[in-house]
C-alpha positions in Angstrom: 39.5 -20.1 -8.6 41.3 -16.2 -8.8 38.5 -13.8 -6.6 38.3 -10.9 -8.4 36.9 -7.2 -7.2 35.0 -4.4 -9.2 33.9 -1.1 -8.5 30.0 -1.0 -9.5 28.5 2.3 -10.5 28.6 3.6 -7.8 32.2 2.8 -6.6 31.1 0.2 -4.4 33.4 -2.5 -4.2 31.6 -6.3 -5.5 33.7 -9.1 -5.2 33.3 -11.7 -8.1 35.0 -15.0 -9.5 36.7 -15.1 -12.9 33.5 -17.0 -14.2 31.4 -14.3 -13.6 33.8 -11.9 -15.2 32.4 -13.1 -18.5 29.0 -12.9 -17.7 29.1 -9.5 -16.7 31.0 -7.7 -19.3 28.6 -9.5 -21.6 25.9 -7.5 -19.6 27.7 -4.2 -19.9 28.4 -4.4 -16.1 31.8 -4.4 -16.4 33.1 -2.2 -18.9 36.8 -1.2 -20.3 37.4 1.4 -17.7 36.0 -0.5 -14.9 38.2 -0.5 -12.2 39.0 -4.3 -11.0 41.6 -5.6 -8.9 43.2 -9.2 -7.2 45.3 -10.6 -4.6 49.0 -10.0 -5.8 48.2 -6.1 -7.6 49.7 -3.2 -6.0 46.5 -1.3 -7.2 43.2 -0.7 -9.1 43.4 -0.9 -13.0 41.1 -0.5 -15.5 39.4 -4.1 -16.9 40.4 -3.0 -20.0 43.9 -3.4 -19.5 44.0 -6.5 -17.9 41.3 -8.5 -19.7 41.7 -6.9 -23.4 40.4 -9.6 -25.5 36.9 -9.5 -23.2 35.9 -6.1 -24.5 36.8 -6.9 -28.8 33.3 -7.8 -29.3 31.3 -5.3 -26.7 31.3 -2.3 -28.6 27.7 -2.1 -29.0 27.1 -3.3 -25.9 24.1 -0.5 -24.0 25.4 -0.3 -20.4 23.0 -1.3 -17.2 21.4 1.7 -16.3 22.4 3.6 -12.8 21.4 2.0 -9.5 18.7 3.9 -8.1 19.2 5.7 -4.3 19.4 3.0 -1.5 21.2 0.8 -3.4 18.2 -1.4 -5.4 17.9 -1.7 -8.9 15.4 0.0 -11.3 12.4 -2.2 -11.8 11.0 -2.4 -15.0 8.0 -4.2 -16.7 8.7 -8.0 -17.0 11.6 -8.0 -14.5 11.6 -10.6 -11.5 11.4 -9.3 -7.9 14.2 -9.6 -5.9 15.0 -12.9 -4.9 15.0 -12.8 -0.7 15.1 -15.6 2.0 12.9 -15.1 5.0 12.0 -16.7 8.3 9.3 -16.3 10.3 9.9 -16.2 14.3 7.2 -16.6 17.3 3.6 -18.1 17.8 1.1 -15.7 18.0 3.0 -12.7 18.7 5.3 -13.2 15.0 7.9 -11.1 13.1 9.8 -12.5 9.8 13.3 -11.7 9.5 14.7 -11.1 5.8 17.5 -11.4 4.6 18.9 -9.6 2.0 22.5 -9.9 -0.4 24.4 -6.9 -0.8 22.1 -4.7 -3.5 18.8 -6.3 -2.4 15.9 -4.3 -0.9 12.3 -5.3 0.8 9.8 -2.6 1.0 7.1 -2.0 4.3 4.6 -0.1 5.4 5.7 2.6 7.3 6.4 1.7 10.9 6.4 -2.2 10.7 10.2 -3.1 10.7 11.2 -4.2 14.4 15.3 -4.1 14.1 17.8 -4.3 11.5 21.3 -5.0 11.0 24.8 -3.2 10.1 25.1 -2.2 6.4 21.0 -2.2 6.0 20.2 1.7 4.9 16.5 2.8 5.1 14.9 5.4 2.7 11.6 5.9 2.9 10.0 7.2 -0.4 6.5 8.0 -2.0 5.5 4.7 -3.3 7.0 0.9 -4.0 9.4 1.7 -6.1 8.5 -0.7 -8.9 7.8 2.2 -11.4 11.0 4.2 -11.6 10.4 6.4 -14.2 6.9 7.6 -12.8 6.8 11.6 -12.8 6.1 13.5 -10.3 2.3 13.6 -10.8 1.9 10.0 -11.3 3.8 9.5 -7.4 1.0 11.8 -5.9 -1.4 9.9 -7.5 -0.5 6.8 -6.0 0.2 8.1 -3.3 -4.0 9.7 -3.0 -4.5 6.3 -3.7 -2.6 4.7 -0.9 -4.2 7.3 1.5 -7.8 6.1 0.8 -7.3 2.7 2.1 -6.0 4.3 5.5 -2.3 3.7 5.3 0.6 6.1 5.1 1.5 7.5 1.5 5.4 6.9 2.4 6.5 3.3 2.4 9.9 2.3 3.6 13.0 0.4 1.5 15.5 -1.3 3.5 18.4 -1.6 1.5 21.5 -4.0 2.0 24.4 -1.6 0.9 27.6 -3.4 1.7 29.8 -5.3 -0.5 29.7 -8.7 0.9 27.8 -10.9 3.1 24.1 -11.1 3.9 22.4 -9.0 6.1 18.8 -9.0 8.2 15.8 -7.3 8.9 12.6 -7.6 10.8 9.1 -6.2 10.4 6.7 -7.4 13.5 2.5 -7.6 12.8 0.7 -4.6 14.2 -1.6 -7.1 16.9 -1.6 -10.6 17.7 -2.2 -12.8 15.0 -0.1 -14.6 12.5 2.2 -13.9 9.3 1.5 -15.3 6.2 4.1 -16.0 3.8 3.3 -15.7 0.0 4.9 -16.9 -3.2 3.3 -14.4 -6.0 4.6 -16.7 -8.5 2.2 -19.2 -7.3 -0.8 -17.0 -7.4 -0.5 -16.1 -11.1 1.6 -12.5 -9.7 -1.3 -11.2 -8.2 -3.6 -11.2 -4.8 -6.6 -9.1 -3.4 -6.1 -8.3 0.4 -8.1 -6.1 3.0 -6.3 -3.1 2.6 -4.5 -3.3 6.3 -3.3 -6.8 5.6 -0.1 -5.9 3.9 3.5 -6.3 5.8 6.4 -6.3 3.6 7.3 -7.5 0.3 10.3 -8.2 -2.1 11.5 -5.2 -4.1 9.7 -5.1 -7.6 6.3 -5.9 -6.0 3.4 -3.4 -6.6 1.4 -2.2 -4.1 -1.9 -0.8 -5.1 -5.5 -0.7 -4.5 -8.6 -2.9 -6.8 -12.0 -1.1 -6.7 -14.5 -3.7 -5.7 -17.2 -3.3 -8.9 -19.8 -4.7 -7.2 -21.8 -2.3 -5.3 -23.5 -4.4 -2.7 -19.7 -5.3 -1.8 -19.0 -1.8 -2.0 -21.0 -0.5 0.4 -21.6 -3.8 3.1 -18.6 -5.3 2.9 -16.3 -5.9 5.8 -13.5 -4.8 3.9 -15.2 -2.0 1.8 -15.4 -1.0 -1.5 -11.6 -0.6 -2.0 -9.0 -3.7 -1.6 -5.3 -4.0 -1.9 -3.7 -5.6 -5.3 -0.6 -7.2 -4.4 1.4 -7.6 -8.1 4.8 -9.1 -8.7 6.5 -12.4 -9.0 8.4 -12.8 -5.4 7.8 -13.1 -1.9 5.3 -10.6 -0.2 4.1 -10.7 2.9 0.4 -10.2 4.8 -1.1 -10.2 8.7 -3.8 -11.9 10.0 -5.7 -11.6 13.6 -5.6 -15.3 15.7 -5.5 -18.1 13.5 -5.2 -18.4 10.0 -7.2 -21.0 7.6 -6.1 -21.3 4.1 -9.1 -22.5 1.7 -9.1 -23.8 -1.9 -11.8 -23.4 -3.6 -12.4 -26.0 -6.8 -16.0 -24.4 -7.9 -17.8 -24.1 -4.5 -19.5 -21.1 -2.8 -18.0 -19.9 0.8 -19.9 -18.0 3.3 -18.2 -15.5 5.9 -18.2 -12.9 8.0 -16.9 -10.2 6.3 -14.4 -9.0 8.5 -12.5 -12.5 9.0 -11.6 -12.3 5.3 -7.6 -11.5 4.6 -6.7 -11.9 1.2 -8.2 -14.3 -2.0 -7.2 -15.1 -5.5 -8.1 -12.4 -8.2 -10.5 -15.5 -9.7 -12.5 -15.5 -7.0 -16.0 -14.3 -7.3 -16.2 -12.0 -4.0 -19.7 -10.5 -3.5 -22.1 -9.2 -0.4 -24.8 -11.1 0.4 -28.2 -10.7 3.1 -26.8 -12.9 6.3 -30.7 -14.5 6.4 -34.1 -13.4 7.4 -35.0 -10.1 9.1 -34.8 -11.7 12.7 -31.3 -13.4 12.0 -29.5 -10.4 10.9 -30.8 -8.3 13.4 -30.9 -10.8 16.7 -28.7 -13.4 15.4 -25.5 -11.4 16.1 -23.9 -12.5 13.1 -23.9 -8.8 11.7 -26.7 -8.2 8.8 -24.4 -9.6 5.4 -22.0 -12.2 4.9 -19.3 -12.6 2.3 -19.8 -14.9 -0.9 -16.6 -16.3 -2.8 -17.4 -18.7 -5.4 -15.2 -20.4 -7.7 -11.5 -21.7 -8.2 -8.4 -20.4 -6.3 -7.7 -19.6 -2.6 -8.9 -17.9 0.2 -7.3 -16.9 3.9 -9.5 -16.4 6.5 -8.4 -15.2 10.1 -9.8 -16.2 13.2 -10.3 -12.9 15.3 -10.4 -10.1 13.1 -8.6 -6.9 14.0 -12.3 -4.9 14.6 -13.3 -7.6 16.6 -10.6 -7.2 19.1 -10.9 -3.6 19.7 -15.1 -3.8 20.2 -14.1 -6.1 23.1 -11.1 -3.9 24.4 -13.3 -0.7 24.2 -16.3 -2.6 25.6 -14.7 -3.7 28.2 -12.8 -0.1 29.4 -16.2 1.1 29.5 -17.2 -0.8 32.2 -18.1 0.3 36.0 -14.6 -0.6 37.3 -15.2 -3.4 38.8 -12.6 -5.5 38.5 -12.5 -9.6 38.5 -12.5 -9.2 42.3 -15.7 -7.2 42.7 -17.3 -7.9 45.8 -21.0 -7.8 43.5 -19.1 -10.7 42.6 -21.8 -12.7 39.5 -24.4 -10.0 40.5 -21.9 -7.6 39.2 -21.3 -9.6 36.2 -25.4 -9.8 35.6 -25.9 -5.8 36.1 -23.1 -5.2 33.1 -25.0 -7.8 31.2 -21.8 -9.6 31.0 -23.7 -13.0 32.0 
């Protein structure tokens, strides 16, 4: 089968087969005067002229709109995310490498991607990119709302901008703990996440933030008033601290402590609730609420909880300075009321 090669929108060279030809001059990819060439011309020449009878019934054909900046596609309402492969690397200390076909982009929070390959450009910009006609106003807005959950109102696109090939990238997790892959398709396009959880995701995704409407959640909750809405229909990506325990609920009610939540169905009943009696939540150590999830979907719970860690890392640089060979020795241990 004849290869063919076409100079996109933005005179980057694709390289196609004749069966694809069709497909996209039926699109409005490939138009009259784009510029295509094969093994045998001396030069570029307009498809036009090479493939008239192609273009006899294309007249009212609306072109594809321009690529946007770093080589990915406008998103629009109802259009899949892009399709990337993945694979997550390590045990307890992970990263997931993507991989991405030439045009393809995966967006990150700022500061998570550990190295990339040749022909992978990097933009960062205010927002996911899944609204491209947002104004101005609407970009800050999202952008106020990214910066109440604690992140960084810029996230980063990773772009693959060659012609051929595939090309990698990696994003690493923030603190020891694990990375958990997830299909929006199979969540309906849509998960609820502590709003630190988020890694990367495939380009169309949305990133935003859900408003807990109960207040008792609001205000006790381990991850406060204001979660993040994951939205699309591809791959996207969250962290968890230790180990991970995926839950399906069919109708049940789950107790737990509120910070080893990570992320839960949007038909999940999530609510704050009074750990016990008076003497349990304050002597039982189990903080003074618990989280209540009730009903049908899935829930991921992690193991050692982010907040968790750094009480014990802080508690433990505030100690007297003896070290594991104090000559106190246990006595040591009883005076910090380690024992």
């Amino acid at each position: 089968m004849k290869q063919w090669h076409y100079a996109d929108q933005e005179s980057r060279p694709k390289q196609i087969s004749d069966a694809e030809i069709h497909a996209l001059v039926k699109s409005g990819e490939i138009g009259p005067q784009t510029r295509i060439w094969t093994d045998g011309m001396k030069d570029w020449a307009p498809a036009g002229d090479l493939m008239p009878q192609l273009f006899q019934n294309t007249a009212n054909v609306t072109p594809p709109p321009p690529l946007s900046s770093g080589g990915a596609p406008p998103y629009t309402a109802g259009q899949k995310c892009h399709e990337i492969d993945y694979e997550i690397m390590g045990g307890d200390m992970q990263i997931v490498e993507v991989e991405l076909d030439p045009s393809e982009t995966v967006i990150a929070e700022a500061g998570a991607m550990n190295y990339l390959e040749e022909e992978i450009t990097f933009e960062a910009k205010m927002g996911d990119g899944s609204e491209p006609s947002q104004g101005m106003m609407g970009k800050l807005l999202s952008a106020g709302k990214r910066a109440i959950t604690g992140e960084s109102i810029f996230m980063t696109h990773f772009s693959h901008a060659g012609a051929s090939g595939k090309r990698r990238v990696a994003f690493a997790a923030p603190y020891p703990g694990k990375i958990i892959p997830i299909n929006m398709a199979e969540f309906g396009g849509e998960l609820l996440c502590q709003k630190d959880a988020f890694l990367c995701a495939a380009y169309g995704t949305r990133v935003s933030i859900a408003f807990n409407r109960k207040i008792g959640a609001g205000f006790f909750g381990g991850e406060g008033f204001i979660l993040q809405k994951l939205e699309g229909d591809g791959m996207a990506f969250i962290h968890a601290g230790g180990h991970v325990i995926k839950k399906e609920l069919k109708g049940e009610t789950l107790r737990v402590d509120t910070g080893c939540l990570v992320g839960f169905s949007p038909e999940i009943d999530y609510n704050i609730e009074r750990a016990g009696s008076l003497k349990s939540m304050f002597f039982g150590g189990e903080g003074l609420f618990l989280a209540t999830l009730r009903g049908h979907g899935i829930v991921y719970l992690q193991s050692l909880p982010f907040s968790r860690l750094a009480d014990r890392i802080i508690g433990a640089g505030g100690a007297s300075g003896k070290g594991e060979g104090s000559v106190l020795g246990g006595l040591g241990n009883l005076l910090d009321g380690d024992s």
